[in-house]
C-alpha positions in Angstrom: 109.9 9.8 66.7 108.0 11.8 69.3 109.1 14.4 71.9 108.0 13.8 75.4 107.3 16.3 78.3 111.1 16.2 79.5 112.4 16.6 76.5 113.1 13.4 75.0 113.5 11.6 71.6 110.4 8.3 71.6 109.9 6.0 69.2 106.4 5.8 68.1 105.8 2.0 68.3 102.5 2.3 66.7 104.6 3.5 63.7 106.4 0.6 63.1 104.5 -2.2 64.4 102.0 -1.0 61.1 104.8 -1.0 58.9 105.5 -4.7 60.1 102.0 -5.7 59.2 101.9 -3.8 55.9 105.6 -5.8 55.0 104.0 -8.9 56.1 100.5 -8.7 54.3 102.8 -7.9 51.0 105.0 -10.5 51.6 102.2 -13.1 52.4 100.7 -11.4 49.1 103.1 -12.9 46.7 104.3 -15.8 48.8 107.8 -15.0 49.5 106.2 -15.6 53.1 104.0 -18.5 54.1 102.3 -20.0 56.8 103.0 -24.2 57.6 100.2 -25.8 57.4 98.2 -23.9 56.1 96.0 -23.9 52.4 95.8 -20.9 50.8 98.5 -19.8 52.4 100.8 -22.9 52.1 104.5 -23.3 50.7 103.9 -21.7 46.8 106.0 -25.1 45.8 103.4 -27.1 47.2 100.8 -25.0 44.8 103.2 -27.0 41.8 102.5 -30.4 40.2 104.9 -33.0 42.2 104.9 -35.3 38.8 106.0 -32.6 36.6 109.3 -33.8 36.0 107.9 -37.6 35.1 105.1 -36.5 32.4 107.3 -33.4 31.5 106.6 -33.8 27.2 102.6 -35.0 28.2 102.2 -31.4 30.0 103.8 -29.8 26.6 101.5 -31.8 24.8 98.9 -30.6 26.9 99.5 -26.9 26.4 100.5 -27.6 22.7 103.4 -26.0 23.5 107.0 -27.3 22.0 109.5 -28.7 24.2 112.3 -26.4 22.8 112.2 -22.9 23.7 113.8 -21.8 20.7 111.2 -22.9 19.1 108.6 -21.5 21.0 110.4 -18.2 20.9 110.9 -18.2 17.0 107.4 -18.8 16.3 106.4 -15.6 18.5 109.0 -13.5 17.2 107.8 -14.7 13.5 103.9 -13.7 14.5 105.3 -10.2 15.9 107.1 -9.7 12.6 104.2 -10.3 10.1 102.0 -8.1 12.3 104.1 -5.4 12.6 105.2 -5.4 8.8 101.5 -5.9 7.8 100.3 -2.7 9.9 103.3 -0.5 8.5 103.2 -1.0 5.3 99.4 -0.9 5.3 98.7 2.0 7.4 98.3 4.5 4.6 95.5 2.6 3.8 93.8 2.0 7.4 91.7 5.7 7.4 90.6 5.1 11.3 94.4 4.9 12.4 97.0 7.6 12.5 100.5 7.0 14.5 101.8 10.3 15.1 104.6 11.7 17.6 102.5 13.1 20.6 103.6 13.0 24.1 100.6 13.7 25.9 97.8 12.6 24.0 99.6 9.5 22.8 101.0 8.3 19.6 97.7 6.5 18.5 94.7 8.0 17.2 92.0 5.7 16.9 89.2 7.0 15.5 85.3 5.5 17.1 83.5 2.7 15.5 80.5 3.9 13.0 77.4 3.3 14.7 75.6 -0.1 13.0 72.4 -0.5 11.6 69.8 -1.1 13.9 67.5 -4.3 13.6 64.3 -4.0 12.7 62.4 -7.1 13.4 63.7 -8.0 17.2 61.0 -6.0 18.4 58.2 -7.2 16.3 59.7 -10.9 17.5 59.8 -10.0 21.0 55.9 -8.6 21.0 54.7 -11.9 19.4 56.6 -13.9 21.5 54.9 -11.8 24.4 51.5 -12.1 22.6 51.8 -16.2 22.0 52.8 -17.0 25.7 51.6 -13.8 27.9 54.3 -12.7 30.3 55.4 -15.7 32.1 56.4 -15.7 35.9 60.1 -16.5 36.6 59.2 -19.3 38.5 57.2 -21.0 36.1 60.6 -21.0 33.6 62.0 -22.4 36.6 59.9 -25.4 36.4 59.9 -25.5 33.3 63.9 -25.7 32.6 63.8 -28.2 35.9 61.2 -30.8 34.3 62.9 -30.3 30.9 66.8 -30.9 31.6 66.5 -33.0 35.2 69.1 -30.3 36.0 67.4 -30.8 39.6 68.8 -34.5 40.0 72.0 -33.1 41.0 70.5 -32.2 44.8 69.4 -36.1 45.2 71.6 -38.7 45.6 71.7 -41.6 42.7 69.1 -44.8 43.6 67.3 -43.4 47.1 63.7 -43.0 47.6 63.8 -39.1 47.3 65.4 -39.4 43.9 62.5 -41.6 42.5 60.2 -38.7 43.9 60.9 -36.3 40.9 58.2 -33.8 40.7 57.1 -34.1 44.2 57.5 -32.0 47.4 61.3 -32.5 47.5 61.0 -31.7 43.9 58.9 -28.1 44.5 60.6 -27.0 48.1 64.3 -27.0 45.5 62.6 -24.6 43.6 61.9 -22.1 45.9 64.9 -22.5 47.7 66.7 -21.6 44.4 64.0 -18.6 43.8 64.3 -17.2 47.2 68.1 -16.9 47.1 68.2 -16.2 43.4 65.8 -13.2 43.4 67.1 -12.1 47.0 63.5 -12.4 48.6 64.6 -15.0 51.2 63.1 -17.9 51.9 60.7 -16.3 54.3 59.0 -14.3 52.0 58.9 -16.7 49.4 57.6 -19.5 52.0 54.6 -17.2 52.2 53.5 -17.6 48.8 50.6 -19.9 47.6 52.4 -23.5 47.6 52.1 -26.2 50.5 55.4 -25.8 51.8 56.6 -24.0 55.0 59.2 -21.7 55.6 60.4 -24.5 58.2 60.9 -27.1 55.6 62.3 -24.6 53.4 65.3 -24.1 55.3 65.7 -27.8 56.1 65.9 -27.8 52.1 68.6 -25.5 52.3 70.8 -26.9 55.1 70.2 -30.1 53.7 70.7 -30.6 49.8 71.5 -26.6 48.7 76.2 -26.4 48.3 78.0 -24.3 45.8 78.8 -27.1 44.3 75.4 -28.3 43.3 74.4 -25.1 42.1 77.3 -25.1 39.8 76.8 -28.3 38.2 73.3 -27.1 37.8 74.0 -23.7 36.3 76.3 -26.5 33.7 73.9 -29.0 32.8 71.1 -25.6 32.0 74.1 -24.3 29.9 74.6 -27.2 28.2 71.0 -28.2 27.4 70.7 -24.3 25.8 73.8 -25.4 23.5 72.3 -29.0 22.6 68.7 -27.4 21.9 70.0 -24.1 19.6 69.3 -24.8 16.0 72.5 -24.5 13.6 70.1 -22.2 11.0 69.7 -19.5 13.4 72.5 -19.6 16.2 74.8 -21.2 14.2 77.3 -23.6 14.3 78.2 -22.9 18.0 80.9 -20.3 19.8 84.4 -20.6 21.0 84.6 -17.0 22.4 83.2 -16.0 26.0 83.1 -11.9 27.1 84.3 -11.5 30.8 83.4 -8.3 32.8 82.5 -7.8 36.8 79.7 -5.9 38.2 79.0 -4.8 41.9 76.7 -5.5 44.1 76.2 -4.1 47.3 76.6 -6.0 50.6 76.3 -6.1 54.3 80.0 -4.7 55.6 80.3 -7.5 58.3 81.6 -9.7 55.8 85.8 -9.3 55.3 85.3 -9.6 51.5 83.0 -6.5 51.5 85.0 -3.6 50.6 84.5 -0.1 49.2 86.4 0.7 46.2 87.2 3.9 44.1 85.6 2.3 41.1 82.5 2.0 42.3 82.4 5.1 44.9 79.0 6.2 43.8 77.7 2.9 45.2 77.6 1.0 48.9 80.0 -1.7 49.9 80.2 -4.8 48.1 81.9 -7.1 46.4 82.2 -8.0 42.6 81.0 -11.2 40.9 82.8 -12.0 37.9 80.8 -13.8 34.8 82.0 -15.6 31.9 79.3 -15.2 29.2 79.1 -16.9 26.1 78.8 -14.7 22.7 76.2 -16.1 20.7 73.1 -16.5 22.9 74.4 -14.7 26.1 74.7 -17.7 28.2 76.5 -17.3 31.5 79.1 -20.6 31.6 81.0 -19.5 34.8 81.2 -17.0 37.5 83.0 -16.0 40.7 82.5 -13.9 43.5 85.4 -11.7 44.3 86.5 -8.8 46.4 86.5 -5.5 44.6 90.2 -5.2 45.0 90.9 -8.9 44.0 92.2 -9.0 40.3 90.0 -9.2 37.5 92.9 -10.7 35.8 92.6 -13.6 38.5 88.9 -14.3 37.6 89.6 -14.6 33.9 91.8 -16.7 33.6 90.4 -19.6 36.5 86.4 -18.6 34.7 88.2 -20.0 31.5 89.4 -22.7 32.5 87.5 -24.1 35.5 83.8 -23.2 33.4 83.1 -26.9 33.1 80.5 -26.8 30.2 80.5 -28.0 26.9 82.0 -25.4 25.4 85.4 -25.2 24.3 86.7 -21.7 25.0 89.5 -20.0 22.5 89.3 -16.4 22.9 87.9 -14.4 25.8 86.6 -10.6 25.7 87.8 -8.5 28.4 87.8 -4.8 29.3 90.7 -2.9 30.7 91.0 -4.3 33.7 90.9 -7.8 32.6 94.4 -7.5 31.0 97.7 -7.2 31.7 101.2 -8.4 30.6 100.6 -11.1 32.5 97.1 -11.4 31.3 98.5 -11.9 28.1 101.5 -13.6 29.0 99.7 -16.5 31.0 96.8 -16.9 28.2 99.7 -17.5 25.4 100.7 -20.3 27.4 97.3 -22.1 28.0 96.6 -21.8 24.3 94.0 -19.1 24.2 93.3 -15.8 22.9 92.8 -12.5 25.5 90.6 -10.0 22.7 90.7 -6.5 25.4 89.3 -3.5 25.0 92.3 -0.8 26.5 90.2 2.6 27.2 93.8 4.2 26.9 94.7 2.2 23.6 96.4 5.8 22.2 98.7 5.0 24.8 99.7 1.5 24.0 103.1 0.8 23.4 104.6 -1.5 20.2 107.5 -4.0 21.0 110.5 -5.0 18.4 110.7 -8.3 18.2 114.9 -7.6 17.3 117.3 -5.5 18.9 119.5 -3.5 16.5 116.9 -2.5 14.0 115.3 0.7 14.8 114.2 2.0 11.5 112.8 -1.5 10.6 109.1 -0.4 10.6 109.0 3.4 10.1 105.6 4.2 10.2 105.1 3.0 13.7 108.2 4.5 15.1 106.2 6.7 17.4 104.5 3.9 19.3 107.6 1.9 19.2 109.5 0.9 22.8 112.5 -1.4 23.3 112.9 -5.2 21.7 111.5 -8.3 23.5 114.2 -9.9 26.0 114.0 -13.4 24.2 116.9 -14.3 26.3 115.1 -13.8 29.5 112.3 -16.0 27.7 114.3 -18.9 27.1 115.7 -19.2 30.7 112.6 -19.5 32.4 110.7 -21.1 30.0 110.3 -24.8 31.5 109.7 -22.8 34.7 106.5 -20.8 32.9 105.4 -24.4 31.7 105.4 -25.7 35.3 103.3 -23.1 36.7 101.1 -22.7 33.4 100.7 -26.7 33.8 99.6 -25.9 37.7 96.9 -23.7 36.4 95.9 -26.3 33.4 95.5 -29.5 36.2 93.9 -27.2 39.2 96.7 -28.0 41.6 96.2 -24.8 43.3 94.3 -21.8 42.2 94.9 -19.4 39.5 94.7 -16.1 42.1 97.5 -18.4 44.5 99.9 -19.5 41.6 99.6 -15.8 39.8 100.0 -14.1 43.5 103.7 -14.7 43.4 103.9 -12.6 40.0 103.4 -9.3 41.3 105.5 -5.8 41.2 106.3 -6.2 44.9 108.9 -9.8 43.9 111.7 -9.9 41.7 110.9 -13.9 40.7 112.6 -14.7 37.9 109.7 -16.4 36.1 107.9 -13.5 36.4 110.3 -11.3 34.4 110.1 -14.2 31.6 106.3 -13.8 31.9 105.8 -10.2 31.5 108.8 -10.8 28.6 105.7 -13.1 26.8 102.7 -11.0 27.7 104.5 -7.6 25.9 105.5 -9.8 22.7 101.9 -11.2 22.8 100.2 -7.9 23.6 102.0 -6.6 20.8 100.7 -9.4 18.0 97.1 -8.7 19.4 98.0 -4.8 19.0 99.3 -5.2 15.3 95.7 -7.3 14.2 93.1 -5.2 16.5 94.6 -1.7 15.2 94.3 -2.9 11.4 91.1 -4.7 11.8 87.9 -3.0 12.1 86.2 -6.2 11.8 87.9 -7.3 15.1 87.3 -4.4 16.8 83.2 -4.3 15.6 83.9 -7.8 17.3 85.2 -7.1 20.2 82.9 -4.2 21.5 80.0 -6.4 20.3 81.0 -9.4 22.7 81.7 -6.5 25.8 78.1 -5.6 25.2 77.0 -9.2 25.3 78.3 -9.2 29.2 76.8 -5.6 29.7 73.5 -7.0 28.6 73.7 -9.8 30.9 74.1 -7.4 34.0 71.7 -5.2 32.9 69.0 -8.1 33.7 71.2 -9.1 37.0 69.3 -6.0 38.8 65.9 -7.1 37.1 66.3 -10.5 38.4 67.9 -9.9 42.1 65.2 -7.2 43.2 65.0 -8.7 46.6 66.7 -5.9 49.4 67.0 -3.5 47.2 70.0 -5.9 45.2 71.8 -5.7 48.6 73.5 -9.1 49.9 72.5 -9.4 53.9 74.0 -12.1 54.8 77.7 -12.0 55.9 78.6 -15.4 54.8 80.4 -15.7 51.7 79.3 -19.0 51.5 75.2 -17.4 51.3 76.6 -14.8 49.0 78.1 -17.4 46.6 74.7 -19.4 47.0 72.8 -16.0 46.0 74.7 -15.3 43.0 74.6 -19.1 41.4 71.3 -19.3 42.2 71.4 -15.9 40.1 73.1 -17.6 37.6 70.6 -20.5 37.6 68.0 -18.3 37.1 69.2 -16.6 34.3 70.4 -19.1 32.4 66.6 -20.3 32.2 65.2 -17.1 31.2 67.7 -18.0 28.3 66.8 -21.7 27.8 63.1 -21.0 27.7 63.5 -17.8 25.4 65.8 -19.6 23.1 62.9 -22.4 22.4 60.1 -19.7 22.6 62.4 -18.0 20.0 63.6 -20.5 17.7 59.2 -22.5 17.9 58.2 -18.6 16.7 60.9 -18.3 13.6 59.0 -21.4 12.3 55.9 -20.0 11.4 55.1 -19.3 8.1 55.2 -16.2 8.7 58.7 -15.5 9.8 60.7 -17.4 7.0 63.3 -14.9 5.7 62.2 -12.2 8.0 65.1 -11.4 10.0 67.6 -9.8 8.3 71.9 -9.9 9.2 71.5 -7.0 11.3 68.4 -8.7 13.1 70.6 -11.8 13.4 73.6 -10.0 14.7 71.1 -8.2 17.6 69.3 -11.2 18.7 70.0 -12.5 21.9 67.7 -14.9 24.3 68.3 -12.6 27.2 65.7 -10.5 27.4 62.9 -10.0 30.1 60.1 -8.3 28.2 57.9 -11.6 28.1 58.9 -12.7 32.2 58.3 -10.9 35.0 59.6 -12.2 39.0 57.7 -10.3 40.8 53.9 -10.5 42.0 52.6 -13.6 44.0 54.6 -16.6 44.4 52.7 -19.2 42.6 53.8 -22.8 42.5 51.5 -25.2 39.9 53.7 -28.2 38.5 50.9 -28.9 36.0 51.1 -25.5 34.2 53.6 -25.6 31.5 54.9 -24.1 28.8 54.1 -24.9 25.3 57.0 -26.1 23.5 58.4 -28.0 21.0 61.8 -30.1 21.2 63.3 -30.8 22.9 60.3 -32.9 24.5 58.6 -32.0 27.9 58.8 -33.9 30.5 55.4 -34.6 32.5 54.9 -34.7 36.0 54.4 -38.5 35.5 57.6 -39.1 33.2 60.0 -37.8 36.1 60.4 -41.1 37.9 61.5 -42.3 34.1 63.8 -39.6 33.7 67.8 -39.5 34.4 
């Protein structure tokens, strides 16, 4: 209310006309509102599997999950006791833990990880690497990864004339296109370099055979040619785990997705790309571009499920803002393993799995809260199915189906959730607190991720880093083509790595902590900048899998 010049009582319409949009954006937020007709913003039942009912013990199967809640529930509460009995009765014997009584610091004290011993050889490998091959261009491992895996064939469509032209100007013009966006030069810069091709036909390239889509399946087939050409001896017998982490990257502020956020306040406006990247020879399998307010918890999950490689994923590193209860709840019902790293862990609060038993596990009292609401569990636990099987078949998105499961809506399934994500957060609690090994594991596959966007800024120099456009549809282009790029800088080092271990002269050289450091991902042996040089007939020496010639293409599929 305002006073006016005569005196009298007005109602600031401003006021509440905001208020109305702020009650609408929340309630759109977590769908208790929705617009007909629409597609992200549809009917949430209409984000639900319509057969569910029909293949009701199939979806179970599916998830691996029993049909009869009790059951369900007694093999949780079984896993919470063991791990709470195992971490108070070995406590006095865990010297890096201490559970105390202390209000404001928290009742955990963890103490740091030992720093571990640094390889010796990874340098001396790196320098003959760099000494057998020079420092190769970016593009060249472009062309190289293109002739080897045919991942280019995905742009040309099956039995036409263009596709029977592997290796020619169709051929080259895809990989500048995929340069120029990847390193952020543009096409017009790159369309300058020494190559036949004009910036004209360029962008004809890109209109014409350059989706998100394609890129994706291209970024796959790289990803999966790295796992088929890694020899067992030295990368072993392949990974199941994935770290998951965002980074920013600055863009134009036209765009609505461009935001500023308190986490990154030292930098412009942007917005986040999420990437799923796998342990063992830091290979990106998935990413995402988000907004730097969207939910990292979001991006994990769909990255997880939606990669689309080879790889089967069972656990996933995440920092702190890749977990929640939710975070946990959700991943215990699509049969996977969240592994976090909590900064605040000496905050972290331990569940009972029974009510009436306070002084059941003394030692942890401290860090103990209230018992898990099984009850609520069992009530809702065909409904978590449903919309855990929504996730599973890609009926809607995980960010739509997990909007409704927010602080701002009492849904019941929700409660049931966050019931599952505390008894599960509390079993990963019990084994990362008594395992050092797990924890040595963890922070090793967080700097994995790290790694892989510390090269992101070597690789996208172009603009200072800095996305121009203001279509998310170009930003999503930039950052797969990103993606694209890196994942060849770690096919071609993973062959260059694996043909110099061969020699004579590095049998039984590397040593475990050498093995434990090495990683294909490094850019001391490339370089992307320099002039934009496009020869098809200089390649790369290397053994299997086989190179493909110029003249081979046509023969290829």
């Amino acid at each position: 209310m305002r006073t006016d010049s005569r005196g009298n009582q007005r109602i600031l319409r401003s006021v509440y006309e905001c208020g109305v949009f702020q009650t609408l954006r929340n309630k759109l937020r977590c769908k208790e509102i929705w617009v007909v007709g629409a597609d992200k913003w549809r009917n949430p039942d209409e984000d639900l599997p319509g057969d569910y009912e029909d293949k009701r013990a199939e979806n179970y199967r599916a998830l691996r999950k029993p049909l009869d809640p009790e059951q369900f529930i007694d093999g949780m509460r079984a896993e919470m006791e063991t791990g709470l009995a195992a971490l108070n009765d070995g406590l006095a014997d865990l010297p890096w833990l201490n559970i105390t009584a202390n209000r404001r610091r928290g009742a955990i004290t963890l103490t740091p990880l030992e720093a571990s011993t640094e390889p010796v050889n990874l340098r001396r490998l790196k320098q003959a690497i760099t000494t057998r091959w020079g420092t190769v261009p970016l593009l060249d491992m472009l062309t190289e990864t293109a002739l080897r895996t045919g991942c280019l064939d995905t742009f040309l469509r099956s039995g036409s004339r263009e596709a029977r032209d592997r290796g020619g100007a169709l051929f080259e013009r895809l990989l500048l296109v995929i340069y120029a966006y990847g390193t952020n030069t543009g096409i017009r810069a790159v369309a300058a370099g020494d190559h036949a091709h004009s910036e004209d036909n360029l962008r004809y390239i890109r209109r014409r055979y350059l989706t998100i889509e394609a890129c994706r399946t291209v970024a796959r087939i790289i990803a999966n040619a790295t796992f088929a050409a890694r020899q067992t001896w030295l990368w072993g017998e392949g990974s199941t785990a994935v770290a998951s982490d965002s980074t920013h990257f600055a863009a134009y502020d036209q765009n609505i997705f461009t935001e500023w956020h308190s986490r990154y306040r030292r930098g412009k406006r942007g917005v986040l790309i999420y990437w799923h990247v796998e342990k063992t020879g830091s290979m990106a399998v998935h990413s995402q571009l988000i907004s730097c307010s969207a939910s990292e918890v979001h991006a994990m999950v769909e990255g997880a499920i939606r990669h689309g490689t080879d790889m089967t994923i069972e656990s996933n590193y995440v920092d702190t803002h890749g977990q929640s209860f939710i975070g946990f709840g959700i991943t215990r019902l699509l049969d996977f393993d969240l592994l976090p790293r909590i900064k605040r862990i000496n905050h972290l609060t331990l569940y009972r799995p029974n009510a009436g038993a306070p002084d059941a596990y003394p030692r942890l009292t401290p860090a103990m809260t209230r018992p898990i609401r099984w009850d609520t569990i069992a009530q809702q636990y065909d409904s978590m199915m449903k919309y855990a099987t929504a996730i599973r078949l890609g009926t809607a998105t995980t960010e739509a189906i997990l909007r409704r499961f927010t602080k701002d809506v009492t849904h019941p399934a929700y409660a049931a959730m966050l019931e599952v994500g505390r008894a599960q957060r509390t079993i990963w609690a019990t084994r990362y607190l008594g395992d050092r090994d797990l924890q040595r594991e963890t922070n090793a596959g967080l700097n994995v991720v790290e790694n892989y966007n510390g090269v992101n800024d070597y690789i996208h120099f172009g603009k200072s880093g800095e996305l121009a456009s203001n279509r998310r549809e170009e930003q999503e282009l930039s950052m797969l083509c990103l993606q694209i790029l890196q994942s060849c800088l770690g096919f071609v080092n993973t062959l260059m790595i694996q043909d110099t271990l061969a020699q004579p002269e590095w049998v039984h050289t590397l040593v475990d902590a050498d093995k434990r450091g090495l990683t294909p991902l490094f850019h001391s042996n490339m370089t992307p900048y320099g002039d934009i040089q496009l020869n098809m007939k200089r390649r790369i020496e290397l053994s299997d899998p086989l190179p493909l010639t110029v003249g081979q293409l046509g023969a290829h599929s």
